[in-house]
PyMOL Python script that loads the backbone (N, CA, C, O; Angstrom):
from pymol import cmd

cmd.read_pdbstr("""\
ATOM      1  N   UNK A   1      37.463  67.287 197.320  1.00  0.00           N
ATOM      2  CA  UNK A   1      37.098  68.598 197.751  1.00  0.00           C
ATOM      3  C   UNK A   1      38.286  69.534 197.597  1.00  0.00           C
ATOM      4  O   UNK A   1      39.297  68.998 198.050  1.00  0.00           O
ATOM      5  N   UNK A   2      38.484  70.621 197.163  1.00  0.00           N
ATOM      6  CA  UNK A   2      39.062  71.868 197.319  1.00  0.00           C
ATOM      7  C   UNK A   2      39.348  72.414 198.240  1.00  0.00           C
ATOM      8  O   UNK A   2      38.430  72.710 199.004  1.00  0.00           O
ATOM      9  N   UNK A   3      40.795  72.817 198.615  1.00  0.00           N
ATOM     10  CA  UNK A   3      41.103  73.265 199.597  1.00  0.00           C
ATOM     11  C   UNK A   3      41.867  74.624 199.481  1.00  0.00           C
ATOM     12  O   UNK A   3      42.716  74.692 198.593  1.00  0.00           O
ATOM     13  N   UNK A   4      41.630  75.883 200.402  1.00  0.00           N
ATOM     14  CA  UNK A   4      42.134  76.915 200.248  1.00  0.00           C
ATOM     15  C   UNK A   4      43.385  77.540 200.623  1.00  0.00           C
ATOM     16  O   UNK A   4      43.324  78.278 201.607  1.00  0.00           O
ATOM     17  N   UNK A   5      44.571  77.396 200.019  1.00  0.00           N
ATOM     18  CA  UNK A   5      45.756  78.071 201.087  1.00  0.00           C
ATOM     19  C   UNK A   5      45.997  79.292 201.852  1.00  0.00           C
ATOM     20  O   UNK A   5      46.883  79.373 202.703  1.00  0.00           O
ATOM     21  N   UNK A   6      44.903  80.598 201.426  1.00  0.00           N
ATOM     22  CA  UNK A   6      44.925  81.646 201.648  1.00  0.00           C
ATOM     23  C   UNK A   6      44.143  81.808 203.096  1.00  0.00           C
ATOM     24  O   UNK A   6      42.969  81.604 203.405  1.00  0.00           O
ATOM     25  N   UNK A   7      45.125  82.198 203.746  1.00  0.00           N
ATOM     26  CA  UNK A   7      45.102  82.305 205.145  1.00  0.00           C
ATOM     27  C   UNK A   7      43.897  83.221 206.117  1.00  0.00           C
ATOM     28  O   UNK A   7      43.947  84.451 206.116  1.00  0.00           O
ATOM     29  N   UNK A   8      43.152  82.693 206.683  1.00  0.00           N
ATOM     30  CA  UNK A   8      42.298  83.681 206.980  1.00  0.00           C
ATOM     31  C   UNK A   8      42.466  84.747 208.274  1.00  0.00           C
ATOM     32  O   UNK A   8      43.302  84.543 209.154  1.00  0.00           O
ATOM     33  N   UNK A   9      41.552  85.926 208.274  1.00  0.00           N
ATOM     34  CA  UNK A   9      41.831  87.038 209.357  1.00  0.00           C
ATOM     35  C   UNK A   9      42.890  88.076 208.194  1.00  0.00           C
ATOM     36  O   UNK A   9      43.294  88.019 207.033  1.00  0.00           O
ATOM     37  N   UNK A  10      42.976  88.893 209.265  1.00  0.00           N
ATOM     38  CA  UNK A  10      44.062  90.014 208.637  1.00  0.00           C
ATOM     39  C   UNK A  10      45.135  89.459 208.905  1.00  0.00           C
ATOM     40  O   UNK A  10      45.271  88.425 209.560  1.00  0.00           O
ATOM     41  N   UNK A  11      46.439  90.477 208.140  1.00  0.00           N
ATOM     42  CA  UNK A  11      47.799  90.081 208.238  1.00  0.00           C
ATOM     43  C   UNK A  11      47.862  91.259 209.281  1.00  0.00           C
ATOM     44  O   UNK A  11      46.951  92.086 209.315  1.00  0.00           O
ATOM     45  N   UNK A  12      49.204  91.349 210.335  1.00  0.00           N
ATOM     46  CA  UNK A  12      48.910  92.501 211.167  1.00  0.00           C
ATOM     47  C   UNK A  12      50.765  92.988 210.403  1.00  0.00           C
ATOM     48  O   UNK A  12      51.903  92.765 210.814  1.00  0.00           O
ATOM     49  N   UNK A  13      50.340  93.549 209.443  1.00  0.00           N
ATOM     50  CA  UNK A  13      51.947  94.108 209.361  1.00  0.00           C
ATOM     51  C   UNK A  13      52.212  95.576 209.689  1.00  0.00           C
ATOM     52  O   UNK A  13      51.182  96.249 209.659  1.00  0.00           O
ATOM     53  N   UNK A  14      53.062  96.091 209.921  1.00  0.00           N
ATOM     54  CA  UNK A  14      53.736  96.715 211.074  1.00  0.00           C
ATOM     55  C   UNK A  14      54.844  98.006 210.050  1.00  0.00           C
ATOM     56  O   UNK A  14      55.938  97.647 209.614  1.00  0.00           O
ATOM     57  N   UNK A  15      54.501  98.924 209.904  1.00  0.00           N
ATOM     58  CA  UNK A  15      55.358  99.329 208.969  1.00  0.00           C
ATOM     59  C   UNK A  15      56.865  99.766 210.083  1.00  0.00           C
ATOM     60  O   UNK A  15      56.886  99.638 211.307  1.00  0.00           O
ATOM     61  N   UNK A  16      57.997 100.283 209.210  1.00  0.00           N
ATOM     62  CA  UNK A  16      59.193 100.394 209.976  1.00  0.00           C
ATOM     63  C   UNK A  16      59.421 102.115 209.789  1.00  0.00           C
ATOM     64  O   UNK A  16      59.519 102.608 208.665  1.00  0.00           O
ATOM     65  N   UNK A  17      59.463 102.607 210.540  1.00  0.00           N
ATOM     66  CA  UNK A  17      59.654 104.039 210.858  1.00  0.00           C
ATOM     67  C   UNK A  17      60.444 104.367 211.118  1.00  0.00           C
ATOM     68  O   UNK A  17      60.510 103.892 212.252  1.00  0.00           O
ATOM     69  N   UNK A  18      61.644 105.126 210.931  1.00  0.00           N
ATOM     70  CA  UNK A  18      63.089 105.583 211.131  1.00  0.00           C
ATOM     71  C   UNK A  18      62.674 106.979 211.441  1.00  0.00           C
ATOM     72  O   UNK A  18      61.797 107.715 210.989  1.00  0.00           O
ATOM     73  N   UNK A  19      63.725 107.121 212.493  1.00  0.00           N
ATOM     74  CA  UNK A  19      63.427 108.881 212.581  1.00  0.00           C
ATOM     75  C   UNK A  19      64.522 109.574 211.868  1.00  0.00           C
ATOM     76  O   UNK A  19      65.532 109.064 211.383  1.00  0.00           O
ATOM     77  N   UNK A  20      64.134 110.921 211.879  1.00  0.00           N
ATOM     78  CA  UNK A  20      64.842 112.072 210.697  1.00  0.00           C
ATOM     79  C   UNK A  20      66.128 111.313 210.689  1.00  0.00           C
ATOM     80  O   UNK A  20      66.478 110.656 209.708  1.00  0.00           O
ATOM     81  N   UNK A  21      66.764 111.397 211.680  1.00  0.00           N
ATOM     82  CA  UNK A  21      68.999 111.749 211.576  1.00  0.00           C
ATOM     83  C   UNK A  21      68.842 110.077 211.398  1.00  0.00           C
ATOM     84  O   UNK A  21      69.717 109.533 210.724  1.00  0.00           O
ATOM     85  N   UNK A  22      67.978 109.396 211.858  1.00  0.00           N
ATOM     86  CA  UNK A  22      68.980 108.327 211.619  1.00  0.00           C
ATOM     87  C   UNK A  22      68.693 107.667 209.706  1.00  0.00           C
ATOM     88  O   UNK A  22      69.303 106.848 209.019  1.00  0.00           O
ATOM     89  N   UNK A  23      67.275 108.686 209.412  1.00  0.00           N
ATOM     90  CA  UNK A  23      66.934 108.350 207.532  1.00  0.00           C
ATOM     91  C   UNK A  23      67.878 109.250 207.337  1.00  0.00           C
ATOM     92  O   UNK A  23      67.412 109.751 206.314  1.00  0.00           O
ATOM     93  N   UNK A  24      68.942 109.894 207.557  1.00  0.00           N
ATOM     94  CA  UNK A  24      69.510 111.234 207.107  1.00  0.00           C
ATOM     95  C   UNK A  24      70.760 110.413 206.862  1.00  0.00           C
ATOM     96  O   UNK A  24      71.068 110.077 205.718  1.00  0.00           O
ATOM     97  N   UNK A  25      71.538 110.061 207.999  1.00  0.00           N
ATOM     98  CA  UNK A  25      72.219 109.209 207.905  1.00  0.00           C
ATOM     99  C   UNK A  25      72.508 107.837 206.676  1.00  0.00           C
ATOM    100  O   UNK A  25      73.450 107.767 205.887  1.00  0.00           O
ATOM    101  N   UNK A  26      71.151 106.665 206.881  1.00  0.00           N
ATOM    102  CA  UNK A  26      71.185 105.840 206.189  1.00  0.00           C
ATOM    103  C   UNK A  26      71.087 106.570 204.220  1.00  0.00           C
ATOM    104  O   UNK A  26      71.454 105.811 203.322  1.00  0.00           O
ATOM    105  N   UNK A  27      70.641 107.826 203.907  1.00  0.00           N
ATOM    106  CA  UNK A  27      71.290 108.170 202.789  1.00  0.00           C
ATOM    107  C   UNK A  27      71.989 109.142 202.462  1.00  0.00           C
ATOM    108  O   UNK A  27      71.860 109.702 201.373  1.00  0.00           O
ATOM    109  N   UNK A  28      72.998 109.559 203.526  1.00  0.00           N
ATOM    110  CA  UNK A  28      74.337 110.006 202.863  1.00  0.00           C
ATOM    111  C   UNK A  28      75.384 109.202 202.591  1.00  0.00           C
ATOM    112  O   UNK A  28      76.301 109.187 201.769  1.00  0.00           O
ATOM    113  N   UNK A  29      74.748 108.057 204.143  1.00  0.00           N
ATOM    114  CA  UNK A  29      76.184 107.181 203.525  1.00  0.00           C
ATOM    115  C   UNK A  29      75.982 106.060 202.423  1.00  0.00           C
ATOM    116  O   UNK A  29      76.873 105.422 201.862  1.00  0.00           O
ATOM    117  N   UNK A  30      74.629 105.961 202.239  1.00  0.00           N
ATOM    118  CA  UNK A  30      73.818 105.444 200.616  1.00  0.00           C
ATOM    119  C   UNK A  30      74.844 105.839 199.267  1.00  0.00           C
ATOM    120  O   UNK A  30      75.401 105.114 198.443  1.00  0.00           O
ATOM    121  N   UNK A  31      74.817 107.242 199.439  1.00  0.00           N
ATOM    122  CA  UNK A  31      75.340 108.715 198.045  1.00  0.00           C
ATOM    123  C   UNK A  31      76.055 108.296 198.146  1.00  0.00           C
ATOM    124  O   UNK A  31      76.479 107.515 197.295  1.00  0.00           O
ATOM    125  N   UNK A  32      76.841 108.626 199.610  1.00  0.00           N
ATOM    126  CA  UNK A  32      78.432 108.193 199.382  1.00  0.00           C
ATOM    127  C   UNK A  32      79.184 106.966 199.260  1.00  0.00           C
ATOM    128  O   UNK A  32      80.405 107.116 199.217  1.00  0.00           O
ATOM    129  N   UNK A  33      78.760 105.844 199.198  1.00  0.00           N
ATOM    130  CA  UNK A  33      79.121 104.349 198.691  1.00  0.00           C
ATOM    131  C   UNK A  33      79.175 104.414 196.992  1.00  0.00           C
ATOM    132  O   UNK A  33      80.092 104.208 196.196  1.00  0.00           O
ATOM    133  N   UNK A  34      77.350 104.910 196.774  1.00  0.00           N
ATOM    134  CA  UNK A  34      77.299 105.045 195.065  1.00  0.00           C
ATOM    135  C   UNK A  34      78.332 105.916 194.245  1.00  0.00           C
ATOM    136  O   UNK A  34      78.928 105.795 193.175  1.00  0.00           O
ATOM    137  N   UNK A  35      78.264 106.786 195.187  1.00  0.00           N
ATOM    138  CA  UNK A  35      79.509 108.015 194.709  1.00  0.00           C
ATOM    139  C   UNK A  35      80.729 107.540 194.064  1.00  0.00           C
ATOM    140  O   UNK A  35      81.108 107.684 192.901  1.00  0.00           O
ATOM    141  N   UNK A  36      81.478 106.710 195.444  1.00  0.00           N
ATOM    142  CA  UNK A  36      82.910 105.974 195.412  1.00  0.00           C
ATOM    143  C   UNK A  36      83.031 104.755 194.492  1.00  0.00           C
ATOM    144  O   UNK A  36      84.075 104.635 193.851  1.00  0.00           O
ATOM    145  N   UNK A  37      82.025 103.804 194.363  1.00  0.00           N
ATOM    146  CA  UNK A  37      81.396 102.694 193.948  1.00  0.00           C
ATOM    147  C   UNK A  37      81.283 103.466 192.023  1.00  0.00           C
ATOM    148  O   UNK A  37      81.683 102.825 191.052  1.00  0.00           O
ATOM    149  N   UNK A  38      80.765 104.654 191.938  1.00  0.00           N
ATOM    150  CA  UNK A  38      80.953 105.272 190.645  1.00  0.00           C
ATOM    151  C   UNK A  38      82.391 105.683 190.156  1.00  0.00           C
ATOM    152  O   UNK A  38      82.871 105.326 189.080  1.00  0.00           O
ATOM    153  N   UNK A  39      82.864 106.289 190.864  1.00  0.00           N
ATOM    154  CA  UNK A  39      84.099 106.356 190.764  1.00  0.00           C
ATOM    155  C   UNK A  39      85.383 105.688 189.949  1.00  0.00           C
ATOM    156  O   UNK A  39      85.991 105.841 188.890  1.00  0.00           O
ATOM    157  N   UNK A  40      85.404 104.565 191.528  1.00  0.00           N
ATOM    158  CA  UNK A  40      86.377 103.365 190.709  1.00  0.00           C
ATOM    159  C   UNK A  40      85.779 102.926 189.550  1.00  0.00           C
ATOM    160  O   UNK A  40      86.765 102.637 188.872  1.00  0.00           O
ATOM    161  N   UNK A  41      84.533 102.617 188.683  1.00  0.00           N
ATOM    162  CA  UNK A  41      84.087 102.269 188.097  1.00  0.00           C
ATOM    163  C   UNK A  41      83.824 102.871 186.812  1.00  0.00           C
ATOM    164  O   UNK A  41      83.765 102.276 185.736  1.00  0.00           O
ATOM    165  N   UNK A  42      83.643 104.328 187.057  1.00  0.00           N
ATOM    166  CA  UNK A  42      83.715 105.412 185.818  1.00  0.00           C
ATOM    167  C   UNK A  42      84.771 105.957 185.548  1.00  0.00           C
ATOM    168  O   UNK A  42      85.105 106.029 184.365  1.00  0.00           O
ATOM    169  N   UNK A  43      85.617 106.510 186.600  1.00  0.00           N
ATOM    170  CA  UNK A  43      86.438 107.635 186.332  1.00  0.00           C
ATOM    171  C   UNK A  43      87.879 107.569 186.697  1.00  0.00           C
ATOM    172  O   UNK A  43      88.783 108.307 186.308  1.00  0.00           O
ATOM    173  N   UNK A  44      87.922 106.801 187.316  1.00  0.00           N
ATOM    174  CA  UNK A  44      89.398 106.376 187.915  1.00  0.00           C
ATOM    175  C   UNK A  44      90.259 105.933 186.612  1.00  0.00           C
ATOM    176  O   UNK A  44      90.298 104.703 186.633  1.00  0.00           O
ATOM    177  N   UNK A  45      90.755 106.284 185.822  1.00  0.00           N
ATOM    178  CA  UNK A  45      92.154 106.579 184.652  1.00  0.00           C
ATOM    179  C   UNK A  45      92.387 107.174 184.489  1.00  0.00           C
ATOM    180  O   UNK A  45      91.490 107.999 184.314  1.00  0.00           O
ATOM    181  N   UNK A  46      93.789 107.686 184.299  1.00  0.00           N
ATOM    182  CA  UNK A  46      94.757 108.735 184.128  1.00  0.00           C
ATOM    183  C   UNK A  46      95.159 110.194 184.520  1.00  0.00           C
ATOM    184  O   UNK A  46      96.012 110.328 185.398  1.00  0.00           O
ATOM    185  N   UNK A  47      94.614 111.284 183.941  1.00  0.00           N
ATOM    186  CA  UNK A  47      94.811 112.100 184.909  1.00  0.00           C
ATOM    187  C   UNK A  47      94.459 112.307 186.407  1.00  0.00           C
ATOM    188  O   UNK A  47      95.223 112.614 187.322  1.00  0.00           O
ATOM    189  N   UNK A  48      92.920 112.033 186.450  1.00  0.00           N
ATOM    190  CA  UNK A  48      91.763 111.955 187.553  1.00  0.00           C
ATOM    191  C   UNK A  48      92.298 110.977 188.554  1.00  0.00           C
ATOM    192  O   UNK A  48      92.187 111.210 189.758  1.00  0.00           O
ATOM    193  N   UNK A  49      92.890 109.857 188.090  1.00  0.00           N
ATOM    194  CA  UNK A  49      93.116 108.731 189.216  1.00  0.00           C
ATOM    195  C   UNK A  49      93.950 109.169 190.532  1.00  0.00           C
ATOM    196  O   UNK A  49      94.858 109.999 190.575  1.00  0.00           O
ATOM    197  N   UNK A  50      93.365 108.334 191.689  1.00  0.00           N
ATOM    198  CA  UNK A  50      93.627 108.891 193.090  1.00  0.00           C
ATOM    199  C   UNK A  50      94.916 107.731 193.205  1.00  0.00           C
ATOM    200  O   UNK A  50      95.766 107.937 194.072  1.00  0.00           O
ATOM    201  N   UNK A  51      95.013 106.810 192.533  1.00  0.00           N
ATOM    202  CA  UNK A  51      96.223 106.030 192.852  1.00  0.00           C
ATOM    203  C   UNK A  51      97.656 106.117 191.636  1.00  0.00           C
ATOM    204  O   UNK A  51      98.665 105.416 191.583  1.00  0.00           O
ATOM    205  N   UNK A  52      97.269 107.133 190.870  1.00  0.00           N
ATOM    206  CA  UNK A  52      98.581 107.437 189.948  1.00  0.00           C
ATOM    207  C   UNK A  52      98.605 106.699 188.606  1.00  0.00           C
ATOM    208  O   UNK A  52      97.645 106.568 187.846  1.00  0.00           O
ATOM    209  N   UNK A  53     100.127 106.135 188.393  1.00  0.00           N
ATOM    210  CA  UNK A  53     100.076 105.118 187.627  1.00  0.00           C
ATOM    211  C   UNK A  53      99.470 103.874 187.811  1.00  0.00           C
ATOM    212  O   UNK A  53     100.004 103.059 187.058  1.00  0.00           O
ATOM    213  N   UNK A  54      98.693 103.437 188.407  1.00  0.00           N
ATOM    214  CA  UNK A  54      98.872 101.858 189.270  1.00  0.00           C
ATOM    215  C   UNK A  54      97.519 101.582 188.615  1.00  0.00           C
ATOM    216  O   UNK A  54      96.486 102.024 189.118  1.00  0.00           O
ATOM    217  N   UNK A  55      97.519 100.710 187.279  1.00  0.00           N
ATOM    218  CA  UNK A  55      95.901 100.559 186.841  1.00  0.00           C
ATOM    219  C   UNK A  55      95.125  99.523 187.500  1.00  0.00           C
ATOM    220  O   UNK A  55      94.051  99.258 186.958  1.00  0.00           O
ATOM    221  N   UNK A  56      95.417  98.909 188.500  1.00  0.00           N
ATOM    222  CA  UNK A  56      94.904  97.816 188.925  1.00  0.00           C
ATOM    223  C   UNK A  56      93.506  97.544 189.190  1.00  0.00           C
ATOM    224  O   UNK A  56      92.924  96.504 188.884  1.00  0.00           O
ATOM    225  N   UNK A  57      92.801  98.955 190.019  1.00  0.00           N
ATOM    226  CA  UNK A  57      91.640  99.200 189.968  1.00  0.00           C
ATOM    227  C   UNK A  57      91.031  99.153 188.836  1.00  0.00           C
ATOM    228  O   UNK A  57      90.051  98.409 188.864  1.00  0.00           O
ATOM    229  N   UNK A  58      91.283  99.796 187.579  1.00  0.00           N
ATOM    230  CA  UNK A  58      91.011 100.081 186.354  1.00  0.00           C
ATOM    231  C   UNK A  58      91.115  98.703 185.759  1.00  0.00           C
ATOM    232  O   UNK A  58      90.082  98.366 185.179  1.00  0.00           O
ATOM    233  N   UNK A  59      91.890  97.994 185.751  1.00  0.00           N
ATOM    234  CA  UNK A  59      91.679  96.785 185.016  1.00  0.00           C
ATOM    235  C   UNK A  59      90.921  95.246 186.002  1.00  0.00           C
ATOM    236  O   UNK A  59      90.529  94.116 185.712  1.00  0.00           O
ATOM    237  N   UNK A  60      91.006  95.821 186.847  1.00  0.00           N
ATOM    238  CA  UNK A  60      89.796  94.863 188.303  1.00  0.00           C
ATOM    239  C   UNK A  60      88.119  95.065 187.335  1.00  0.00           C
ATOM    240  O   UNK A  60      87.374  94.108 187.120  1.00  0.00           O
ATOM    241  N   UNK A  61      87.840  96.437 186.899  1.00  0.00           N
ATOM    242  CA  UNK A  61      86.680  96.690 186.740  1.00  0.00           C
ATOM    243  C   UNK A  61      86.680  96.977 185.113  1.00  0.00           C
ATOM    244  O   UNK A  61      85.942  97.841 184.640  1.00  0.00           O
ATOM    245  N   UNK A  62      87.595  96.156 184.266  1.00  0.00           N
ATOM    246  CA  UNK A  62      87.183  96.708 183.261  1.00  0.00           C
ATOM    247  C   UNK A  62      86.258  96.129 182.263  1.00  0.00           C
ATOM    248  O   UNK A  62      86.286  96.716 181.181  1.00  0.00           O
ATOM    249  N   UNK A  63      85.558  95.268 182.337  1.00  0.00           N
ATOM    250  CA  UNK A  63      84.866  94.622 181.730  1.00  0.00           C
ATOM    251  C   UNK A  63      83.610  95.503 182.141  1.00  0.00           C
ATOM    252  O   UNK A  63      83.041  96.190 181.293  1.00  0.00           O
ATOM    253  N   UNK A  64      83.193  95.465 183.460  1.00  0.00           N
ATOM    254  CA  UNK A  64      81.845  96.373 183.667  1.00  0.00           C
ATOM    255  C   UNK A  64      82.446  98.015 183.153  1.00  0.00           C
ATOM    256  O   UNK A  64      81.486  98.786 183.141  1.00  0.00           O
ATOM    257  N   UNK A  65      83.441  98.548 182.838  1.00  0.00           N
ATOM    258  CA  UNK A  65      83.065  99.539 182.351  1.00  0.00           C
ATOM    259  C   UNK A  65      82.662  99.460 180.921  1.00  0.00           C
ATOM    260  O   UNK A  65      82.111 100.431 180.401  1.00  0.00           O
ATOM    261  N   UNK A  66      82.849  98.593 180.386  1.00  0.00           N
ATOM    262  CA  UNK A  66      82.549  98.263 179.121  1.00  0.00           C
ATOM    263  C   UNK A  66      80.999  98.128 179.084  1.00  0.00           C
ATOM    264  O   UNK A  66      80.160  98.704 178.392  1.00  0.00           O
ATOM    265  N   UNK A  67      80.924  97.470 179.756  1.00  0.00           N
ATOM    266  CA  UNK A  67      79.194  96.515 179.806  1.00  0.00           C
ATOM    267  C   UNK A  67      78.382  97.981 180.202  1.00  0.00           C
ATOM    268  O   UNK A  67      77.340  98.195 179.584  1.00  0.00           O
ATOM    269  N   UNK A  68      78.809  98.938 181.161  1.00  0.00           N
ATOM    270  CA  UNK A  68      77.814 100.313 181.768  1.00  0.00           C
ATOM    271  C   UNK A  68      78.209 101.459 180.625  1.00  0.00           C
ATOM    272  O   UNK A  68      77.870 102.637 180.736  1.00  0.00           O
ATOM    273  N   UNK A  69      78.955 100.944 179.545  1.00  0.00           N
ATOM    274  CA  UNK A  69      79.360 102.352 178.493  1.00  0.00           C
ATOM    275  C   UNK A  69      79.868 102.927 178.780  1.00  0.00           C
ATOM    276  O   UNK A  69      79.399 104.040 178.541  1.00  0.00           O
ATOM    277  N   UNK A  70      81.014 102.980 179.408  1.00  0.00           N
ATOM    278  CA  UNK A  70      81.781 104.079 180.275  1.00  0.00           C
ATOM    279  C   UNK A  70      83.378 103.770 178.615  1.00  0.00           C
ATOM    280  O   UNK A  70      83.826 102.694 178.220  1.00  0.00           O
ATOM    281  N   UNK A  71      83.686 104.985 178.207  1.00  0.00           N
ATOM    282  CA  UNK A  71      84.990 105.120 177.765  1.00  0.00           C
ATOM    283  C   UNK A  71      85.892 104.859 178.121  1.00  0.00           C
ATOM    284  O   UNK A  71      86.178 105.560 179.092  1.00  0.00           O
ATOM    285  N   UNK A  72      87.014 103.796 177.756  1.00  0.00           N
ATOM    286  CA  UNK A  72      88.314 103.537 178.557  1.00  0.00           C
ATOM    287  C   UNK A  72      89.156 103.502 178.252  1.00  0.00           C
ATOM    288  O   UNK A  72      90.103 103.522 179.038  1.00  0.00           O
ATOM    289  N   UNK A  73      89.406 103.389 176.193  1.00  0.00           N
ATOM    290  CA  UNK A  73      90.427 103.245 175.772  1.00  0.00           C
ATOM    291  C   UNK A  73      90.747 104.534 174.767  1.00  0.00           C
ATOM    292  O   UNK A  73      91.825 104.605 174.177  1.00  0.00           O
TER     293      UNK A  73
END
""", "prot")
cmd.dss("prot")
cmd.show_as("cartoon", "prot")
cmd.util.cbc("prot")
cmd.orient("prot")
């Protein structure tokens, strides 16, 4: 005989509701991770860089700038 795994009755799911400031919140500081997270990752060499001479960041990430098309050399 055949047996069914699909569970019977309803599922009772529950959606999750955030209010305004605190969805306001969860995406600025979203932007601003991607922002910084873009940053070290795009733009951080030479003139632009926030740490000077010091390529360390720049060569930490340089393979993914390669791999996302970002210009480096």
């Amino acid at each position: 005989m055949a047996t069914s795994s699909v569970p019977s009755g309803r599922s009772t799911s529950v959606p999750v509701v955030l209010p305004g400031t605190r969805a306001t919140l969860w995406l600025f500081g979203t932007v601003a991770l991607g922002l910084l997270v873009y940053y070290f990752v795009g733009i951080d060499q030479g003139a632009t860089s926030v740490f000077g001479n010091d390529t360390h960041i720049h060569e930490f990430v340089h393979d993914a700038r390669h791999f996302l098309g970002f210009p480096c050399h």
